[in-house]
C-alpha positions in Angstrom: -10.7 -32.0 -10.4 -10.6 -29.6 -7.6 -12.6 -26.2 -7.3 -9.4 -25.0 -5.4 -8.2 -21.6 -6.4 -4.1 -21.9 -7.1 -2.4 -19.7 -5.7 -4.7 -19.6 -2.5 -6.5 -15.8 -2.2 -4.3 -15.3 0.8 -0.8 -16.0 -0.9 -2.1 -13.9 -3.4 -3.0 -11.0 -1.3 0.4 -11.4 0.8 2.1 -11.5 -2.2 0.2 -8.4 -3.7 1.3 -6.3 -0.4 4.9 -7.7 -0.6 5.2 -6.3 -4.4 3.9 -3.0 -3.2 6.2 -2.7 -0.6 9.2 -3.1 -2.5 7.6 -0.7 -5.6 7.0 1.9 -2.6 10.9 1.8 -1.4 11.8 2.3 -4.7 9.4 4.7 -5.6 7.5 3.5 -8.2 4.4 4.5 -7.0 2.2 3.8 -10.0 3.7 0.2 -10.1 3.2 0.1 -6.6 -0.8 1.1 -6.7 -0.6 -1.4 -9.9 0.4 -4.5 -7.8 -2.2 -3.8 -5.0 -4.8 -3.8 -7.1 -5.7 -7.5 -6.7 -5.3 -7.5 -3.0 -8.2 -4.6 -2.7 -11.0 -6.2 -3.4 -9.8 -9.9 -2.2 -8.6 -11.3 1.6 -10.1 -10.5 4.7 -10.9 -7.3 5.8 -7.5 -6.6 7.5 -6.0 -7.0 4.5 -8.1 -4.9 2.0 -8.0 -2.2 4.5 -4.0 -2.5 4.5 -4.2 -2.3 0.6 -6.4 0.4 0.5 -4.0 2.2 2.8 -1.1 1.3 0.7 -2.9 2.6 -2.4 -3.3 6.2 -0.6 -0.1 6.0 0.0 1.2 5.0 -3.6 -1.1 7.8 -4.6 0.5 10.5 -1.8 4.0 9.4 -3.5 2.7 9.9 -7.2 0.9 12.9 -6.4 4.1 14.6 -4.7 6.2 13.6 -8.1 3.7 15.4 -10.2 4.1 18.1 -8.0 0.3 18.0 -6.7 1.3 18.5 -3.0 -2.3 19.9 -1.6 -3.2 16.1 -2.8 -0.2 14.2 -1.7 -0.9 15.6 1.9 -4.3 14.5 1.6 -3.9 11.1 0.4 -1.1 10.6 3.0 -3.2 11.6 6.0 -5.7 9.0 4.5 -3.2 6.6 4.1 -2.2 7.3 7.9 -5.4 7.1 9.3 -6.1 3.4 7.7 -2.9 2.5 8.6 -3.0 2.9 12.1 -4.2 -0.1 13.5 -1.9 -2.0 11.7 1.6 -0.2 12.6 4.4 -0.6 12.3 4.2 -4.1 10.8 1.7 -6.1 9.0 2.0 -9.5 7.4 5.8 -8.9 7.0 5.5 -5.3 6.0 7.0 -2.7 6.9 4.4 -0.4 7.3 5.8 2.3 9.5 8.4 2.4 7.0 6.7 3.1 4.4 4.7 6.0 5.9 8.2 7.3 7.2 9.6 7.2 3.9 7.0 9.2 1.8 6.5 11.2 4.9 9.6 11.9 4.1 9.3 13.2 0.6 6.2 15.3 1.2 7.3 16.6 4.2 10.9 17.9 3.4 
């Protein structure tokens, strides 16, 4: 017997962000911040940094549907500024996007 984990921690991460990605474009930012939470604490540190980003930014989106924009500003400029180093794309994710689109939301 093998002390293997199945799925590998880095499918599982990739497929963590992947989830979130798709619950960001359709909005469904607590589903989104839902499906990252096994990629925060797991994967290298490029990766948990890019979750944690996503998070901020699942909880900018949340925040501006609750109508808490002094927070959703906040939590997208902290999704921004981890972010960064990994624009526009990261593991297949469209990270610019992303940031574009609930950019979008707050800012219009």
């Amino acid at each position: 017997m093998s002390d293997e984990e199945w799925p590998p921690r880095e499918a599982r991460v990739r497929a963590a962000l992947w989830d979130a990605e798709r619950r960001l474009l359709d909005r469904e930012y607590v589903a989104a911040a839902a499906a990252l939470a096994n990629a925060l604490d797991a994967g290298d540190a490029d990766s948990r940094e890019v979750a944690r980003g996503l998070h901020h930014l699942a909880a900018a989106g949340y925040r501006q549907q609750t109508g808490e924009r002094p927070r959703a500003l906040r939590q997208l400029a902290h999704a921004r500024r981890r972010l960064a180093p990994f624009l526009p794309l990261y593991e297949e994710v469209e990270l610019g996007s992303l940031l574009d689109l609930v950019a979008g939301e707050l800012e219009s």
